[in-house]
N, C-alpha and C positions, 0 to 999 in steps of 0.2 A: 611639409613640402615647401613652406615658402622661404625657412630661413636654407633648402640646399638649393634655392631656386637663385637666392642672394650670394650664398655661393661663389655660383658662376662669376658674376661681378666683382670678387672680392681684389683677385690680381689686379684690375681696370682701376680699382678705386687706389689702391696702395703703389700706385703707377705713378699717380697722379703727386708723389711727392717728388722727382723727379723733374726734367726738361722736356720741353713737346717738342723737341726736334725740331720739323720739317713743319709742323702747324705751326702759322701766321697769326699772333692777335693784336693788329694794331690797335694802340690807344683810341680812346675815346675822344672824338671827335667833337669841339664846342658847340659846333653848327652843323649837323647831320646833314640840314637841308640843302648847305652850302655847297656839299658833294657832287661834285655832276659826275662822277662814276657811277652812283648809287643808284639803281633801279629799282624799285622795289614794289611786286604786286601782294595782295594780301586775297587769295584766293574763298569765292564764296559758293555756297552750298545749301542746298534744303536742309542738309543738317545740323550747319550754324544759323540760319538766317534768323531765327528764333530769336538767339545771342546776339544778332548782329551790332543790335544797340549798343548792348553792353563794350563788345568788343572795338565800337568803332571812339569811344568815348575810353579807354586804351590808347586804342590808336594815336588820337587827337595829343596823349598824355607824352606819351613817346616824343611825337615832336618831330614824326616821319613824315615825309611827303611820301606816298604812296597810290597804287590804283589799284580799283577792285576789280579782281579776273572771275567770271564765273566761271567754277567747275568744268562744264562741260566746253569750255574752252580752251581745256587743257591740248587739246590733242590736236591743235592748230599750231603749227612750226614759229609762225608770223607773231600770233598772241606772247608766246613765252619767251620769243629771240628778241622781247621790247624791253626782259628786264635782267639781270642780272641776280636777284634775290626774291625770292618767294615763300610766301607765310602762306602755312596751310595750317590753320586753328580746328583742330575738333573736328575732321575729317576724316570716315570711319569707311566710306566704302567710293573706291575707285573703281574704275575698267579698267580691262589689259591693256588699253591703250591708249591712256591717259598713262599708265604707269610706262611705259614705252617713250611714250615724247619727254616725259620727265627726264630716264635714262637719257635720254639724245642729249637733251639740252644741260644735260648737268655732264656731259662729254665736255661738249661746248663751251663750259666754262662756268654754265648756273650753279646756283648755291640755294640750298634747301634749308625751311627752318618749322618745324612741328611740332604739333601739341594734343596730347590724352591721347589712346590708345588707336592711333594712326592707322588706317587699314583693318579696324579689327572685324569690321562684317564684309569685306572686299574675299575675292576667292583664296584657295591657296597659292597661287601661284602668284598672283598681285602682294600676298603678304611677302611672302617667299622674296621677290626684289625689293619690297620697299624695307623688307629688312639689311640686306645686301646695300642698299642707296644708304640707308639711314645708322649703318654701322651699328643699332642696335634698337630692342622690341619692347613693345610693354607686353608686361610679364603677367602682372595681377596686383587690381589694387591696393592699397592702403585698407585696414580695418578700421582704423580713428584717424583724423584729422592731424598733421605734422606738419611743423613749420622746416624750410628749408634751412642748409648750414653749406655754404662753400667750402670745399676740399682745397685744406692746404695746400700750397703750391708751390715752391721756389724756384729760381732760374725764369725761363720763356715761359709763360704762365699764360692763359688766357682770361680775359679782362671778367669782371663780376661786379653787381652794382655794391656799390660803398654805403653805409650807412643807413639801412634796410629794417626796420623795425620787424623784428621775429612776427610771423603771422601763421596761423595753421589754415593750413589745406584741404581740401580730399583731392589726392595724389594717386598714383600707382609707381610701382619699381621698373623702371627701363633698365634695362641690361645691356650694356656694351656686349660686343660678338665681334669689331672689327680689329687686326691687327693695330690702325691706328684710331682707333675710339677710345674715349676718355670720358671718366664721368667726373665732372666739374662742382656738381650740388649735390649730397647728400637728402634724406629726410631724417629728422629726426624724431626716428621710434626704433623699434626693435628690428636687429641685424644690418643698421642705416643702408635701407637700401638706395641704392642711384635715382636721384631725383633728375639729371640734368646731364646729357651725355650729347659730348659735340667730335666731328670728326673735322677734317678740313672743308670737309664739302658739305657739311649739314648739321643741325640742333635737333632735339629734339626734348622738348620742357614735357615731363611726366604727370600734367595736369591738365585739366580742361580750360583751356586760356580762355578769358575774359567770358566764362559762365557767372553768374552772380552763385549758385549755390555752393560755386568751387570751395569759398571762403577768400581767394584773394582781392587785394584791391588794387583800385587802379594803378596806384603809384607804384606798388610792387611787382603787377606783370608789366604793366609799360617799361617800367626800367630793366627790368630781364630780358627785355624783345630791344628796345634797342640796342641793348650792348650785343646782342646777338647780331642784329643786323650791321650793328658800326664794325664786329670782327670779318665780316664778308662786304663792308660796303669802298673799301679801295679798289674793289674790283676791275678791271677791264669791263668794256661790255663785250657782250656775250656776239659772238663771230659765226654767223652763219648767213650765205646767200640770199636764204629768205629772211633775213631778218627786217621787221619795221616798224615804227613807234605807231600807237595808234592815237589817234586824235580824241583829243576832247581830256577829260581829266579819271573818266570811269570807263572801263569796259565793259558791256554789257552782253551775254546773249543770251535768246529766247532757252528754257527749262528743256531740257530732253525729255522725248516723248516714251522714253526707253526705261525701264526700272535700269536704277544708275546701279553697277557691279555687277549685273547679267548680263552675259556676250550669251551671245547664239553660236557659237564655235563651229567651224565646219567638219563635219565627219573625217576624222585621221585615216590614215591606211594604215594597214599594222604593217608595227615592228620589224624584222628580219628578226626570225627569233622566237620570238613571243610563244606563249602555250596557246596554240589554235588548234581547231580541227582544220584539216586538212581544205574543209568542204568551204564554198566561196558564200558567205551570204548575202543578200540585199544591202546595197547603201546605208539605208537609215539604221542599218541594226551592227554597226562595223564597231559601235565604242556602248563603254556601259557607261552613258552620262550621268546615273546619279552616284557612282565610284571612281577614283581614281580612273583616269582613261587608259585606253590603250596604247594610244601613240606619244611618241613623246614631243610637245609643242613644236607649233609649228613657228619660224620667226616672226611670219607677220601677224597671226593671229593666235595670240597663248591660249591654253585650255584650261578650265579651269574643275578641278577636280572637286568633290564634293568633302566640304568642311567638318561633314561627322565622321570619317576616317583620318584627321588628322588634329593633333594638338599644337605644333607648333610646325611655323612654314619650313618647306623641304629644300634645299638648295642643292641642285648636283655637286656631290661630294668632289669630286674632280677637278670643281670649280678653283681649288688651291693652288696646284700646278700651274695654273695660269695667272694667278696676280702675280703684280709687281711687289715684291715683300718692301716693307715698310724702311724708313731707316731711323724711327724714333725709338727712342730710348727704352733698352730690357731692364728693368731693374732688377735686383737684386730677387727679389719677391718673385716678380715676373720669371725669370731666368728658373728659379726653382717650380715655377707651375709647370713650366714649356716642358723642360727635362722630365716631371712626372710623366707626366701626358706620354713621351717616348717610352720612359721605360715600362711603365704598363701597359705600349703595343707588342716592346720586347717579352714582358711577362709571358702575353697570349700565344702569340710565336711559339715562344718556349712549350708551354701548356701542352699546345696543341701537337707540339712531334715530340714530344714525351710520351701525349697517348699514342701514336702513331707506331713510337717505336717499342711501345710495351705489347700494341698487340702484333708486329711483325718480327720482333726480336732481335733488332739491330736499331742503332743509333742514328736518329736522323733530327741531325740539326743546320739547317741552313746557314750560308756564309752570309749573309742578310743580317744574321743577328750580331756578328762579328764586327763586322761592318760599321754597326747602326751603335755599339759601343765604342768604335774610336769616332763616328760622327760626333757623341755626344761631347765626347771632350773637344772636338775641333770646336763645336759650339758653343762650349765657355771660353775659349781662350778670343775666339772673334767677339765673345760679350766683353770680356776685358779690355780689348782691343779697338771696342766702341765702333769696332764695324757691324753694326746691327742687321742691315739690310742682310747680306753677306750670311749670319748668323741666321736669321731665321728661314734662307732658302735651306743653311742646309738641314732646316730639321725638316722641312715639306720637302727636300728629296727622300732623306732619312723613312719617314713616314709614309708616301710612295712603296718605296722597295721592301719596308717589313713588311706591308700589308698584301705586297703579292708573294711571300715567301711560305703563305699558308702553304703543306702539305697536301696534297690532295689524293692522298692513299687512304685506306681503308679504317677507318677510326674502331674502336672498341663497342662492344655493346652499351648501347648509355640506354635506358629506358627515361624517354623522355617526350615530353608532346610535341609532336611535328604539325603544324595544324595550318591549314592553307585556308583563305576565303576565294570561296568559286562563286565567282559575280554572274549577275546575271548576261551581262553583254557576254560572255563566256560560252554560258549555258546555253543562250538562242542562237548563237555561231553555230554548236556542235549541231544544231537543227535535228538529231534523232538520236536513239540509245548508240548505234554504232559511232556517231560521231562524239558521244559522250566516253563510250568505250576509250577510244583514243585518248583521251585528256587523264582519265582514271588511269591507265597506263604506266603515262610519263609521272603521273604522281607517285605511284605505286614504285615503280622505279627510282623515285629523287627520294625514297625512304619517307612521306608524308606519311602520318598512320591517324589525323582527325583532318576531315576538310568540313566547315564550314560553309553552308550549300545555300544558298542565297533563293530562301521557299517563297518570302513574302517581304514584293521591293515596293511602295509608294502605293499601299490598297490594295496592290494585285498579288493574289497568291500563283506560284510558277505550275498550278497542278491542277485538274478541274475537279471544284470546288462547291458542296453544297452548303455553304456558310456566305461565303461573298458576295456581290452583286455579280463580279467580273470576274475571270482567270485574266491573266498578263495577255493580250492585243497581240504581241510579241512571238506567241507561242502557239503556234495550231496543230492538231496531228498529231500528237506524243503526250507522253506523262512524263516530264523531265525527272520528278523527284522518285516515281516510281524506279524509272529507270537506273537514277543514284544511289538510290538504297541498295537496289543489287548489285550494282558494280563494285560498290567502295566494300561491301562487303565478300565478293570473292575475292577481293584482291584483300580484305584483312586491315580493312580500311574502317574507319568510325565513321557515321554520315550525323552528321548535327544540321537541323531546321537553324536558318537563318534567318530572323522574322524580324522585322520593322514592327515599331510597338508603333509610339501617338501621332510618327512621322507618315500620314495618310497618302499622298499625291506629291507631286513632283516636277516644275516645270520644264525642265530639261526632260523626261521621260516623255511628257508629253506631246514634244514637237519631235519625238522618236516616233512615238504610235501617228502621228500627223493628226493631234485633236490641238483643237484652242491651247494656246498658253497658260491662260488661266484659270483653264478646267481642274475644279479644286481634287478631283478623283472621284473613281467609284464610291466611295463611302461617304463623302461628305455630299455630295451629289443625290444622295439617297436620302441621306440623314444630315441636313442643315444647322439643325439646331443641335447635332455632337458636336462639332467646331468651336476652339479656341481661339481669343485675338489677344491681339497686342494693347497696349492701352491707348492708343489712336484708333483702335477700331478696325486694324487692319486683319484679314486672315493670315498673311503672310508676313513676317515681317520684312520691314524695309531691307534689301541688299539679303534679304536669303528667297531660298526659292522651293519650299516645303508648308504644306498646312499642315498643323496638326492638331488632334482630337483633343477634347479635353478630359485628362485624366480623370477627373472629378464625377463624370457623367457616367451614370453607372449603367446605361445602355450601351455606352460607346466600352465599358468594361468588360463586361457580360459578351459584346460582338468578340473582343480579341480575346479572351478567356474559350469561345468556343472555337474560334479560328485555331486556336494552338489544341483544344482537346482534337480537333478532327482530327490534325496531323498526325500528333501522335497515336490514334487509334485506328487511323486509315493505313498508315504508313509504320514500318518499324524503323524508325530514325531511332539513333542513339545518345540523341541529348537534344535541344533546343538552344539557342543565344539571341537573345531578346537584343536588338540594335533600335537606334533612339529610342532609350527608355531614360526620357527624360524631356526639359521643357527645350525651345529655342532657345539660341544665345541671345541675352538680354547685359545690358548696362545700367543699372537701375540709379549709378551717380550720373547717368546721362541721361536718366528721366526714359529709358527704354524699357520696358517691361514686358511680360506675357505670362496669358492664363487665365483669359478672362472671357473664358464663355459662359454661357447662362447659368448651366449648374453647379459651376464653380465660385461665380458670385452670388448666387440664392444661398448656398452653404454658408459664406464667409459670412455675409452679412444676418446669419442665423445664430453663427458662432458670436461675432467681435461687435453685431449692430451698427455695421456699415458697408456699405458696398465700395468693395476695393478699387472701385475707381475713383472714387472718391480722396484716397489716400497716395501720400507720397511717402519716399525714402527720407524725407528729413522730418516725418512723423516715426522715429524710432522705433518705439514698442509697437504700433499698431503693425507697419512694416515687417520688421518679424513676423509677428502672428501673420502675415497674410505669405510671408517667405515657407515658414515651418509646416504652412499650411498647403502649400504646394509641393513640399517637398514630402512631407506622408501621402501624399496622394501618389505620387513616382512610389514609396516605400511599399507603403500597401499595396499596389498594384504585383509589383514584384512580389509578394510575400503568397498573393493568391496564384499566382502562374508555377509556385516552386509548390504548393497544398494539391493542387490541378496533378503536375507532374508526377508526385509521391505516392497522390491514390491510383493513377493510371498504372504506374509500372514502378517499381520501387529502384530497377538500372537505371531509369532515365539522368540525364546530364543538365544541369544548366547551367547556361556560362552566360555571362553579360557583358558584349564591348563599350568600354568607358571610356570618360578623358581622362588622362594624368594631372590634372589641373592643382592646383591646392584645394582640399576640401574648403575652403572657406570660398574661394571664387568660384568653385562650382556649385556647391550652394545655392548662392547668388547671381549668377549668372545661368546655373542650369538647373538648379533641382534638381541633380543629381548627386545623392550621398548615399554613392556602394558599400561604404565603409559600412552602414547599417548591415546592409543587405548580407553581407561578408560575415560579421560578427552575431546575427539572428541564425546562422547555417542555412539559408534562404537560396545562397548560390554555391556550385563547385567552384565554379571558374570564371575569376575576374582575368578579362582581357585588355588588359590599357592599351592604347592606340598609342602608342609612344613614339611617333612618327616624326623624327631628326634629322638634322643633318650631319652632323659632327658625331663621331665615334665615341668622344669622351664627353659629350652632351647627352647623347644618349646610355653612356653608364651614369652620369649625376640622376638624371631623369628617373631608369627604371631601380637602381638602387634602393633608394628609401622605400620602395614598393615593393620588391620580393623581399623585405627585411622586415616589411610591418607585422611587429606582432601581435595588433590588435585586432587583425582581420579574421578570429576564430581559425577553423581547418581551412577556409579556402583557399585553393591555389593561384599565384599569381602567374600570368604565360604573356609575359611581353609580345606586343603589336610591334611587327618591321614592316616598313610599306616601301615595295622595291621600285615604284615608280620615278624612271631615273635613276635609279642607287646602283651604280658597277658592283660587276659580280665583286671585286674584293670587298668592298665596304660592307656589303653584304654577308657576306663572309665572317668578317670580325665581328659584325654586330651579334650573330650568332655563338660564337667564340664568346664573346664578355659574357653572355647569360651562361657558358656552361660554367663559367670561372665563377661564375656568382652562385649563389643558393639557391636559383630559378631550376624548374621542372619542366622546361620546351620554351616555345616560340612560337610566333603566330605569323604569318607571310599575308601579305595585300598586295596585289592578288593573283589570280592565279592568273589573267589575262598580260600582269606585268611579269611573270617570271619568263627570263630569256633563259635561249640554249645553252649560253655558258653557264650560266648558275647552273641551269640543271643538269648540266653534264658533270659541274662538281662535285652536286648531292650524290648523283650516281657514285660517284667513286669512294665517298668517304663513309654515306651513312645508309645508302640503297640499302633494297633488299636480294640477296643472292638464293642461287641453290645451294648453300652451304651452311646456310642460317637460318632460324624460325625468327620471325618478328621478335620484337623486344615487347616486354610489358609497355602496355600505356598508363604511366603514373593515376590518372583521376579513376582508371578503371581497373586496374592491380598495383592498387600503392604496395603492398607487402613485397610481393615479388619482382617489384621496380624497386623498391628499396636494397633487396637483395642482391640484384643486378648492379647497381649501383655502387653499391659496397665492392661487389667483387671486379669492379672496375679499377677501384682505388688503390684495391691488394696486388692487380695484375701490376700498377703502375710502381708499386713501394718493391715487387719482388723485383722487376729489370733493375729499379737502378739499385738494389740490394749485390744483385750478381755481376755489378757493373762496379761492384763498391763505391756511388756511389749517395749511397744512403749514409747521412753521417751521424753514427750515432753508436757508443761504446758499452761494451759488456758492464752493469746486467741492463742498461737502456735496454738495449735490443733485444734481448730473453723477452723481459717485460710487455715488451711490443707486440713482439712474435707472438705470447702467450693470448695477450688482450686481444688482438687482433685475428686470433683464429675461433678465439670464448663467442664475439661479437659476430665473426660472419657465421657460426653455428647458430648462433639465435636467430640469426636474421634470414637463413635459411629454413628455420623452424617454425619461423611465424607464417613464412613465405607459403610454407606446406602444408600445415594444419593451424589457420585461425582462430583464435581464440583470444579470450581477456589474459588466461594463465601465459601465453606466450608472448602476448603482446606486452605484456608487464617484462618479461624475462630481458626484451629484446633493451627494450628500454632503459632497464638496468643496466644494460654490456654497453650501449650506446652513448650514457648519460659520463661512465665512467672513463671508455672510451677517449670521449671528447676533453675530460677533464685533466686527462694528464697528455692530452696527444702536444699541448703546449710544449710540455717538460721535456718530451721526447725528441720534438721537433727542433730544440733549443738552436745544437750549433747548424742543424739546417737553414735554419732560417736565414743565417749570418751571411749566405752564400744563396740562394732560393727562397727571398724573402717573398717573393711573389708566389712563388707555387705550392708555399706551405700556406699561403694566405686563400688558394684556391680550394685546397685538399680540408683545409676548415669549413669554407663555405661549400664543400660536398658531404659535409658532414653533415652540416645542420640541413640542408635537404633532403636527406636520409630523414629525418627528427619530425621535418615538414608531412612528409609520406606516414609517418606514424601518427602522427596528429589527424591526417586527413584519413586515414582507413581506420582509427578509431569512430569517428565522427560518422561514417558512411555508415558501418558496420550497425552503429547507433542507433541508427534513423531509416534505416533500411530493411 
């Protein structure tokens, strides 16, 4: 995952050999201090203060005249219009509106400069702009220690310190994201990722500045921060009415009384649009706060959505259309990524009214795609031309108009998972079965055939309960989940338990039901000593707003082990998905950690002869062991809820939503390694939360993931979170998984799906009276196999009769022959399961695939993209035989 994660980076970094255009880097200034343009505050925090020492002894090295701003000073117009430059060191968790006065003031002409992963416990929508401010994000750390290497430069260069004694680090990769970001310093290790990435308006250094355990020293971050600050210190001062110097040489204010990065958001109105029931509920129950919300932010107060639905910050896709395209330099390199990026929207396009027109019988290709093939040459001849700006609107118009050119006609039978999460702010809207009736409905109609039904959110189970202290506050008068089993099921619908594993209580939930903030929930409330902390002692950690259990404690196991057995023997749900089954987000090179409740450190210190509070991350070996040690505890947990599941009912499903992370940073960060769980046959269905912005960000992302072949039979069903996301974008995202080897999608959530999306679904993949539902792969891979196949065959015979198909006698004999050998088997297996058929189908399959290259030869010349598809429909056929042997197996 890390070297496709560097990837992304690679254009950004081989840019940088190149001219910066429109980036300013004047020389290094003798006398910094001499400046009277130069303002410069160096912003402070409870979360550097620690460091402050260290950092101020930096400072001093630098040679900067500077004033310290506290944090929660940010969001005074007066405080920030004093300076023109601001150092924000080791700063993990902001408010929306701290991040808002930022924006304003970096309008106005301020300039930003930051270090270690910037925002990374702030909400999603705080990361969401300071990615957008900061032209680009820490990604995931470093595994060993690397010294920095400046990226070649020639022509307008921006300045780098001279004569630098090589030192090793612990760093992480920043990733450029902005048209014009630039990564300036490499690391030196494996796939050099971007150590140092600056825009015109801001730095951002990929390490923990002025920590002593970072490994650098003074002379080597002092001199990276000044040159950083002498490239923004010609500045103007920054122009605004309220602007005023403040006196004295420090600024100071009083600590917020407020946990810093939790807003109390005011209850949204929904949507115009949105899946609601008809029916009006109470104020306090309008948004489901511990999920993506319902409405979409408000200007003066952002919302902030909950961080275990998302892996990387969301930015309104639309948001492109509206910048001002850049005018610095495409290079050569670059110019070849941009064009890919196009022609594999053209690919989809394509794809998608191929299917369209193989199942209505006539040819439907939009002039969109026409189009979007002479934009692309206008587009090199303006790279040649060295009108850049020019050049890269027209590929964001380009991009625009293929992306509304999907067809929205009637698609072919794909058997594939349609799987929707139905939140609980969702559920207590519909307030009774007839208002749930309605929502089942629209699902039923948009072709949904698994919804993901949100049983147990922050303690509370949505159903009354002879296991829990409490049913959900939220809910009085009905059996919500009763009621969903039998809806999803006459309409032909799969219903899966949605259950919160160690993530207990909730405080956003909490000022829903109108109980204290820091009422840790039902469960810990009862039981005290199941509780896990952080290694400060906290239950919660700083800047999140969830307690949770400790894995380790095996009452606290034994509770949710029987939590799930009620369900499923009370209720006939059709699978389970276990959500946070895993630890909090932790930073352990920033000395953050969790997992340290009683019975987790009575064990460890039983095992290793110390108690893990005791220990740090630059005690190595020990560190591990108390890592691996937390992470079987997530494993094992998983492995008895999948043993639970198999003796109850041998149909049951379970799926687990995850991060996309690289396994090494979630590890380390989350105790969460699916890959076990995947490769033990423990789960059906891995769901990644692969929640992006970018269309081709989110094909690098889920790529490596439905391609893993070391996850045993399970299946991968990529997470889309449509909060915010226009119906096209949405659209495509969908589109790239079927072009890929994936078996469905997974939508967040159902409170976010608008009327136009779903009036889409209606048309292309609904359910009519003219059709029986399709197979759902995890529950008839054989005969989703089958169906799939004969999808393939509809789309090879139009363009056969269309001529077409390009490929000459005896190719095509051979074709034809193979291809009807292989759908006979695969209809055979489909019908009568067995090991003798499943071998047969496999053989037609394996042979299939191995000459379909040879065949495909001069197609490809011409449809290089959609024989690249019809590949990867192949090997997800291969996937479905994998996985209904393995059921078959164990079943």
């Amino acid at each position: 995952m890390r070297s496709r994660i560097v990837a992304l980076a690679l254009v950004g970094l081989m840019a940088n050999t190149g001219s910066f255009g429109l980036l300013s880097f004047p020389g290094v200034a003798a006398s910094p201090s001499g400046n009277a343009n130069l303002k410069l505050g160096v912003v402070r925090s409870s979360e550097n203060q620690q460091t402050w020492e260290a950092i101020a002894t930096r400072l001093q090295a630098a040679q900067l005249n500077y004033q310290i701003v506290e944090l929660v000073a940010l969001e005074e117009a007066a405080t920030l219009d004093a300076f023109n430059v601001l150092f924000l060191p080791n700063i993990a968790t902001f408010t929306p509106a701290q991040i808002q006065a930022l924006e304003a003031w970096i309008e106005r002409g301020g300039r930003l400069i930051t270090s270690g992963p910037v925002g990374d416990l702030s909400s999603v929508w705080v990361r969401s702009r300071l990615r957008s401010l900061l032209g680009a994000y820490w990604a995931f750390p470093l595994s060993t220690p690397a010294s920095l290497a400046p990226v070649q430069c020639t022509g307008q260069c921006p300045p780098v310190p001279q004569n630098l004694s090589p030192q090793s680090l612990w760093g992480g990769a920043v990733i450029p994201v902005g048209l014009d970001s630039r990564a300036i310093a490499t690391w030196q290790a494996a796939d050099t990722p971007p150590a140092i990435v600056v825009t015109p308006r801001a730095t951002l250094f990929g390490w923990y500045w002025g920590q002593a355990n970072s490994g650098g020293s003074p002379e080597l971050e002092s001199a990276w921060l000044r040159t950083a600050v002498l490239n923004y210190g010609n500045l103007p001062p920054v122009t605004a009415p309220t602007a005023s110097t403040p006196s004295g040489s420090r600024i100071y204010r009083q600590p917020s009384t407020t946990v810093p990065g939790v807003a109390r958001p005011p209850v949204p109105s929904p949507r115009q649009g949105m899946l609601r029931s008809p029916q009006t509920a109470p104020p306090m129950i309008r948004a489901n706060q511990d999920k993506p919300i319902l409405a979409a932010p408000t200007p003066s107060v952002p919302q902030s959505p909950s961080a275990d639905k998302v892996s990387e910050p969301v930015i309104p896709a639309e948001r492109l259309s509206r910048v001002s395209p850049s005018n610095l330099p495409i290079t050569p390199v670059e110019a070849i990524a941009l064009r890919q990026d196009v022609e594999q929207l053209i690919g989809r396009v394509e794809s998608t009214s191929l299917a369209v027109s193989a199942v209505n019988g006539t040819a439907t290709r939009p002039g969109a795609i026409a189009q979007a093939r002479t934009a692309l040459d206008r587009f090199q001849a303006l790279v040649e031309q060295q009108n850049y700006a020019e050049a890269r609107q027209q590929l964001i118009d380009t991009r625009e108009q293929l992306i509304t050119a999907y067809p929205a006609r009637r698609l072919p039978e794909t058997a594939e998972i349609r799987a929707m999460w139905l939140d609980r702010g969702t559920i207590v809207q519909a307030g009774s079965e007839r208002g749930l009736a309605q929502i089942f409905d629209r699902l039923a109609a948009a072709g949904i055939n698994t919804v993901f039904f949100e049983t147990v959110n922050a303690g509370y189970p949505i159903y009354p309960s002879n296991i829990a202290p409490k049913a959900n506050p939220l809910v009085n008068g009905w059996d919500p989940l009763a009621s969903a089993v039998k809806l999803a099921h006459e309409r032909g619908i799969e219903l899966h338990a949605w259950v919160w594993a160690f993530a207990v209580g909730n405080e956003r939930h909490n000022v829903l039901a109108n109980l204290p903030r820091n009422y840790p929930g039902p469960i810990l409330s009862a039981h005290p000593d199941w509780a896990s902390y952080d290694n400060r002692g906290n239950l919660i950690p700083r800047g999140q707003d969830k307690p949770f259990l400790d894995p380790a404690n095996p009452e606290a196991r034994r509770y949710l082990l029987s939590l799930i057995d009620e369900i499923v023997t009370k209720y006939r749900v059709d699978g389970v998905q276990l959500d946070y089954i895993r630890y909090p987000f932790q930073d352990p090179s920033a000395e953050r950690s969790y997992g340290y409740g009683k019975a987790a450190r009575e064990q460890f210190r039983a095992l290793a002869g110390v108690d893990p509070r005791q220990i740090s991350p630059r005690q190595t070996e020990l560190w591990q062991r108390w890592t691996d040690f937390r992470v079987q505890q997530v494993n094992s947990f998983v492995a008895d809820v999948s043993q639970l599941l198999r003796r109850r009912r041998s149909d049951l499903t379970l799926s687990v939503a995850v991060f996309p992370l690289s396994e090494h940073e979630r590890i380390h960060k989350l105790q969460q390694h699916w890959e076990t769980w995947a490769r033990r046959g423990d789960v059906d269905l891995v769901v990644p939360m692969t929640y992006v912005a970018e269309s081709d960000r989110f094909g690098r992302l889920t790529l490596p993931l439905i391609t893993n072949e070391s996850l045993g039979s399970a299946l991968v069903v990529p997470g889309i979170r449509l909060l915010d996301l226009p119906k096209a974008i949405a659209v495509d995202r969908i589109q790239l998984l079927r072009d890929r080897p994936a078996l469905g999608y997974a939508l967040f959530a159902a409170e976010n799906l608008t009327r136009e999306l779903e009036t889409f679904l209606n048309s292309t993949q609904g359910a009519t009276s003219q059709r029986t539902p399709s197979a759902i792969p995890h529950r008839q891979p054989f005969q989703a196999a089958s169906t799939r196949y004969a999808a393939l065959q509809q789309e090879w015979s139009f363009l056969s009769n269309q001529n077409q198909l390009r490929m000459r006698e005896p190719a095509l004999q051979a074709f034809d022959r193979r291809s009807q050998a292989l759908s006979a088997a695969l209809k055979q297996l489909a019908q009568q399961p067995s090991p003798r058929n499943l071998q047969a189908a496999r053989q037609e399959l394996q042979a299939f695939r191995q000459e379909f290259p040879n065949w495909m030869s001069v197609q490809r010349l011409e449809q290089a993209y959609q024989v690249s598809t019809w590949e990867n429909r192949l090997a997800s056929i291969e996937l479905l035989l994998n996985y209904g042997e393995q059921r078959n197996a164990t079943r």
